[in-house]
Every structure is written in C-alpha cells, then in structure tokens.
C-alpha positions as a Markdown table, in Angstrom:
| # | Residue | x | y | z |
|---|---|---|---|---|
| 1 | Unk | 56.1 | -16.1 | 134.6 |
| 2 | Unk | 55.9 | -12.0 | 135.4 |
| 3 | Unk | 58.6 | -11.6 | 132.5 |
| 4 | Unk | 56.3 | -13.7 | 130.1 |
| 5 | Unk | 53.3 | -11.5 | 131.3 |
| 6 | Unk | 55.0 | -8.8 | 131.2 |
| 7 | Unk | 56.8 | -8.8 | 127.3 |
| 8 | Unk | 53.6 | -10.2 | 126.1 |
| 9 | Unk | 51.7 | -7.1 | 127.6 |
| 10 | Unk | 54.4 | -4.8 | 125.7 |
| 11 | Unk | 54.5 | -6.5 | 122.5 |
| 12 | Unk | 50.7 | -6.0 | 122.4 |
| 13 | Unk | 50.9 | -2.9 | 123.3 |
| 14 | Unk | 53.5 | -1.6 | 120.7 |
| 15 | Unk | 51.5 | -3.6 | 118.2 |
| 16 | Unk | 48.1 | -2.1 | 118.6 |
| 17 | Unk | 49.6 | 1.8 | 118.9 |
| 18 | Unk | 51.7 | 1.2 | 115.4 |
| 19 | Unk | 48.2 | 0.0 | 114.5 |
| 20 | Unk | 46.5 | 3.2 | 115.7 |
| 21 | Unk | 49.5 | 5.4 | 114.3 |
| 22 | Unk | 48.9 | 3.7 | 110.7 |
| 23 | Unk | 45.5 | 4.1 | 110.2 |
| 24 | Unk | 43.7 | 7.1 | 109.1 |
| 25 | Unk | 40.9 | 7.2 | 110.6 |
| 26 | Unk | 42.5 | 7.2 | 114.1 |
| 27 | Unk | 44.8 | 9.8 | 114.1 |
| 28 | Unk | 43.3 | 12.9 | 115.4 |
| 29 | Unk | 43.3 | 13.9 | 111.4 |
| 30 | Unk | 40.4 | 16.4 | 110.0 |
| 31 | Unk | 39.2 | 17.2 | 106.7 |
| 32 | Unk | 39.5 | 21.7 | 105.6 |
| 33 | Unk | 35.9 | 21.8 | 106.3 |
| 34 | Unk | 35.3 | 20.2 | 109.7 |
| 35 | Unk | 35.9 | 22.8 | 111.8 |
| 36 | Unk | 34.8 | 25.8 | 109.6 |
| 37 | Unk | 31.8 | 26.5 | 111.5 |
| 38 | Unk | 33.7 | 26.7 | 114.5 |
| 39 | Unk | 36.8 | 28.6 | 112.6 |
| 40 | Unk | 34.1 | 31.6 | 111.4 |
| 41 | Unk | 33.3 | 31.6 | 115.3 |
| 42 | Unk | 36.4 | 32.2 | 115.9 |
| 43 | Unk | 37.2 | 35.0 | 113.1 |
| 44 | Unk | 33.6 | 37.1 | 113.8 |
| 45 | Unk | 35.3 | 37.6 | 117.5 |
| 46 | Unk | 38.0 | 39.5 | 115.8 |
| 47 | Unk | 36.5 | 41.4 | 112.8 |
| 48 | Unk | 33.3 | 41.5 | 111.7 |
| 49 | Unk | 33.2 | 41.1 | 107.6 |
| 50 | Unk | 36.2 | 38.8 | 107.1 |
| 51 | Unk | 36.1 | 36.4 | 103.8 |
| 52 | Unk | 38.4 | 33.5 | 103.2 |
| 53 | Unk | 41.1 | 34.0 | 101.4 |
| 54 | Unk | 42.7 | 30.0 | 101.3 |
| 55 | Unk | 42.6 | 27.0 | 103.3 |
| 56 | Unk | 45.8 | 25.0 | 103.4 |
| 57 | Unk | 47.5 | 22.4 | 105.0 |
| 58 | Unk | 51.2 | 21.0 | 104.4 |
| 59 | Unk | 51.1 | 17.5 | 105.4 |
| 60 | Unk | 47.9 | 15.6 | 103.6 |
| 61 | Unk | 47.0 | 12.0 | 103.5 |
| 62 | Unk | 45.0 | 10.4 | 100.4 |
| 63 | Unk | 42.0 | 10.9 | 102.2 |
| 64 | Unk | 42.3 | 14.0 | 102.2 |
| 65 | Unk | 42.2 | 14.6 | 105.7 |
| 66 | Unk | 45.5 | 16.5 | 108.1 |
| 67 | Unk | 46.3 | 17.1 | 112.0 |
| 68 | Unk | 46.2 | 21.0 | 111.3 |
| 69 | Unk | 44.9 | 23.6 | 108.5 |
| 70 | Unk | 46.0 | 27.4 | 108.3 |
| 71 | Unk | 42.6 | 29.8 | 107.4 |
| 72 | Unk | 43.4 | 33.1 | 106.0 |
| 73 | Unk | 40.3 | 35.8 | 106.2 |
| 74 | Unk | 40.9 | 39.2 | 104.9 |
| 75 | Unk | 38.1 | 41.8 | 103.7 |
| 76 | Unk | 38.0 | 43.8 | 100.8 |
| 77 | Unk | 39.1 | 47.5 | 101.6 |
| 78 | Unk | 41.0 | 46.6 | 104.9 |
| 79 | Unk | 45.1 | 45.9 | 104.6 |
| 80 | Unk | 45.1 | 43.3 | 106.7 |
| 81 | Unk | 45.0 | 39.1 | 106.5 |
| 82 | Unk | 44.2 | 36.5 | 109.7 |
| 83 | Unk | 45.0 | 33.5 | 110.1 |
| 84 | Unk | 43.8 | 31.0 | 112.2 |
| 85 | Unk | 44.0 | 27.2 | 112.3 |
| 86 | Unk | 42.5 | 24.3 | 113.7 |
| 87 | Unk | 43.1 | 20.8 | 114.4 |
| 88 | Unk | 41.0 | 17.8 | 115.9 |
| 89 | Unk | 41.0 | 19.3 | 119.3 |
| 90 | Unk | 41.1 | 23.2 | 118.7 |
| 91 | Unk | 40.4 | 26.1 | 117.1 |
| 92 | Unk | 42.9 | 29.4 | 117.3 |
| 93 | Unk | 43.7 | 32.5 | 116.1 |
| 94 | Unk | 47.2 | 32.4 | 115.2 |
| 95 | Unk | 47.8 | 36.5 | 113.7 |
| 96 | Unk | 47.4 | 39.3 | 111.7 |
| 97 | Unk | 49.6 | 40.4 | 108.3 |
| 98 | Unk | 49.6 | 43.5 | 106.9 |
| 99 | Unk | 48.6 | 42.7 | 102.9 |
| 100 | Unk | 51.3 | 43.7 | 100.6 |
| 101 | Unk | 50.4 | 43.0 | 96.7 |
| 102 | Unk | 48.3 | 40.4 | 97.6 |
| 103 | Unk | 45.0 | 41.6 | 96.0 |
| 104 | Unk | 41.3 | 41.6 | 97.0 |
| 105 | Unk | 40.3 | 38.5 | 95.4 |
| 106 | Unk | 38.3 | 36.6 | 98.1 |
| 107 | Unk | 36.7 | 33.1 | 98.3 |
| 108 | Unk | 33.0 | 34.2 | 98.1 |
| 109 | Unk | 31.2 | 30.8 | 96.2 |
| 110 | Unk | 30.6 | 27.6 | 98.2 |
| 111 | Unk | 33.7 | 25.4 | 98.0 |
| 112 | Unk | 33.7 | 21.6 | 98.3 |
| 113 | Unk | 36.0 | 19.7 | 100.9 |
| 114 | Unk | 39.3 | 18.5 | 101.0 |
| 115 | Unk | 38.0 | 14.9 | 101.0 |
| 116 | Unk | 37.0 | 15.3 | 97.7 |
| 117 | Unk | 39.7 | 17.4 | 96.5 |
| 118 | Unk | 41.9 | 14.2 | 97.0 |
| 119 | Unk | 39.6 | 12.0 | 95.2 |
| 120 | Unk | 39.8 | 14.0 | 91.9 |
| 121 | Unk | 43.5 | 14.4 | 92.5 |
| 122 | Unk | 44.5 | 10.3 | 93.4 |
| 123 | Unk | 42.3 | 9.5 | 90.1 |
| 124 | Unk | 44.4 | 12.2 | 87.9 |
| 125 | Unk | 47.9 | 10.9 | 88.5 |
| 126 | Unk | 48.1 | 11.3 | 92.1 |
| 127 | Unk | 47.6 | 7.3 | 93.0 |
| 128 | Unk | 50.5 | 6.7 | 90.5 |
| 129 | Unk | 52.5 | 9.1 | 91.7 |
| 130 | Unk | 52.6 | 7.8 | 95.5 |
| 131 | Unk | 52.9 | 4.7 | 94.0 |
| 132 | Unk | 56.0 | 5.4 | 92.0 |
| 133 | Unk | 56.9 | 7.5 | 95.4 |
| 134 | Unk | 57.2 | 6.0 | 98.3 |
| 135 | Unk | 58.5 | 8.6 | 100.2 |
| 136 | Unk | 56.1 | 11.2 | 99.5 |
| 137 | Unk | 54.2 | 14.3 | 101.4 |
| 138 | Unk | 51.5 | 16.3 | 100.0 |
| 139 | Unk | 50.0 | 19.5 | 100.4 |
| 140 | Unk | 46.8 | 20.9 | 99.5 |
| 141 | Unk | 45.3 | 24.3 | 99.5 |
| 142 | Unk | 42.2 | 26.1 | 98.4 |
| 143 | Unk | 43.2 | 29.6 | 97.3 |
| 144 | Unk | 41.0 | 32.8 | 96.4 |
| 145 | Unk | 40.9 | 33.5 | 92.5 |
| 146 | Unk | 43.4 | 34.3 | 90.7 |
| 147 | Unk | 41.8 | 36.9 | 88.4 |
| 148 | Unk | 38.8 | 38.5 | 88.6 |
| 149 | Unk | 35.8 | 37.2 | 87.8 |
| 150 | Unk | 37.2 | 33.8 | 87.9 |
| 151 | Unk | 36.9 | 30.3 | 90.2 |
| 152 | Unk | 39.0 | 29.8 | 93.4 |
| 153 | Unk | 41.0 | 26.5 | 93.1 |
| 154 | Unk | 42.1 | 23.3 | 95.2 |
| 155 | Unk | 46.1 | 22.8 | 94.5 |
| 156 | Unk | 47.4 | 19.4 | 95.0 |
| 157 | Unk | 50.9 | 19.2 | 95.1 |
| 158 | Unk | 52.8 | 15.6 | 95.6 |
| 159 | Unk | 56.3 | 16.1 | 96.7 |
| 160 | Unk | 59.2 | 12.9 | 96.5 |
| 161 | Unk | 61.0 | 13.6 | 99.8 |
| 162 | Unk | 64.0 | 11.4 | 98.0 |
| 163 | Unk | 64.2 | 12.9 | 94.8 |
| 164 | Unk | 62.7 | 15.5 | 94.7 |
| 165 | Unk | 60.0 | 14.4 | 92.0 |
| 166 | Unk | 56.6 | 16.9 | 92.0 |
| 167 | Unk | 53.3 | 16.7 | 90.6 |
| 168 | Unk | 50.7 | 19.6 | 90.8 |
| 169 | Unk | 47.4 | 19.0 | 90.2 |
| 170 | Unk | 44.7 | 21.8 | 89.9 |
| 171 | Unk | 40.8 | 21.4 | 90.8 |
| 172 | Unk | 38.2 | 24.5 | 89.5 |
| 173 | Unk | 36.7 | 24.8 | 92.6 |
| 174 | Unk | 33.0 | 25.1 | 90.6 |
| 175 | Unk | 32.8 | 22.2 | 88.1 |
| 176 | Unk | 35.4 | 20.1 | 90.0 |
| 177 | Unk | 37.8 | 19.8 | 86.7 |
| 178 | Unk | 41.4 | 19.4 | 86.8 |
| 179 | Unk | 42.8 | 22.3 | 84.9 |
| 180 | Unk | 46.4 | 22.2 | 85.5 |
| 181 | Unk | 48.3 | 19.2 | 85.9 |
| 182 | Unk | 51.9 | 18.9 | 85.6 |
C-alpha cells in the first residue's frame, strides 16, 4: 500500500510541474517593460544621463513575455554603452563597452511593450509561421533609430531550430505598423 501511495504521489507530482513548466503564465517569464522602473534605478546608480539604446531578449514566447532581457543605456557624447538585465526576480548591472561605430541614436519617445509587439507580430505571419514550425525560438528587440530623425523599432525574428527557416517582422515603434517583413 506505501508503493501505491507513494507512485501515485510521484505521478502527481511530475504531472502538475510539466503543467507549471508549460504554461506561461507560471514560469517566472516577464514582459521588456516590467522591470523598467526598477532597471532605470539601477542605471542612475551608475551614470547620471543614460538613454536606452535597445531592449532585447533571445528566447521569446507568443506572449510576448521572457525569463531575462539585456538593457543597453548609453548617452550622447560619452563612448561608452551599459548594459543591464533583469528577470522575474532581479535586476543587475551586467557591464560597460566602449562604443565603436555605433552612433548616438538613442531611444528618446515612449515605446510600447513587448506584449504587444507580439500581438502585431503573431497576426502578421508570425502565428503561421510557428505553426508551420514547430521547432521554433524567437527573439525580439527594440532598437534605437536607425537614422536620424526617425522611429526606434520592435524586431521580431522567428527562427526554425530544424531548418533553419526565418521570418523577420518589423514594428515602427510610433504608429505600431509593420514595415519590414520578410
């Protein structure tokens, strides 16, 4: 009767944590913006000044949400980047670069989440991607503008582990349009 007890104790317990791994919402999985507030805590105890330059992350789910995201500040006139990152339980600074031909183009307009980045991106191509994909990672990241005088973007890219199929998607961080898609 202890064996019984016993296996049916471990059976339930093996099924509830691949329940927990699998969903979403339990997985100690943030969106960009959750922890900004305490991320620019973070970067005015090393410079005073500092602008984003990107948010990214390398390992996305459809809800737009990840277990850690890489900040890079930098400020116009200094040759130097930080990064920090954070994930559900902390916040760090990780280091400094010295900037070589990177420019001074800085995030300096409000920016919408990650969340919703994934929305526009599943419902332009990226839904029928993962399904066609099974085997699939993604990896999103909000990147200072490219020109001056122009919008910073969300990049979506969708990456077939198997063979190696891609699909980029591009979201104008202002008016929320995909503008590059292939």
């Amino acid at each position: 009767m202890k064996k019984i007890s016993l296996t049916i104790f471990i059976l339930s317990f093996i099924i509830f944590h691949n329940c927990s791994v699998n969903d979403p919402e339990n997985n100690n999985s943030i969106t960009a913006l959750e922890k900004i507030k305490d991320i620019e805590t973070k970067v005015k105890e090393h410079a005073e000044g500092l602008i984003l330059k990107s948010i990214i992350s390398k390992d996305v789910q459809e809800n737009g949400k990840s277990e850690k995201w890489i900040y890079k500040y930098s400020s116009v006139g200094i040759a130097v980047d930080y990064y920090f990152h954070a994930t559900e339980n902390s916040v760090n600074f990780d280091s400094t670069s010295i900037l070589i031909l990177d420019g001074e183009n800085l995030i300096v307009d409000q920016y919408f989440d990650s969340d919703e980045a994934m929305k526009i991106a599943e419902n332009n191509g990226g839904k029928e991607f993962r399904e066609n994909n099974i085997d699939y990672t993604i990896e999103i990241t909000l990147l200072e503008p490219m020109v001056p005088n122009s919008d910073a973007m969300w990049f979506v890219k969708y990456k077939s582990i198997k063979n190696n199929n891609i699909l980029h998607i591009g979201i104008n961080n202002s008016t929320k349009e995909v503008v590059l898609y292939y």
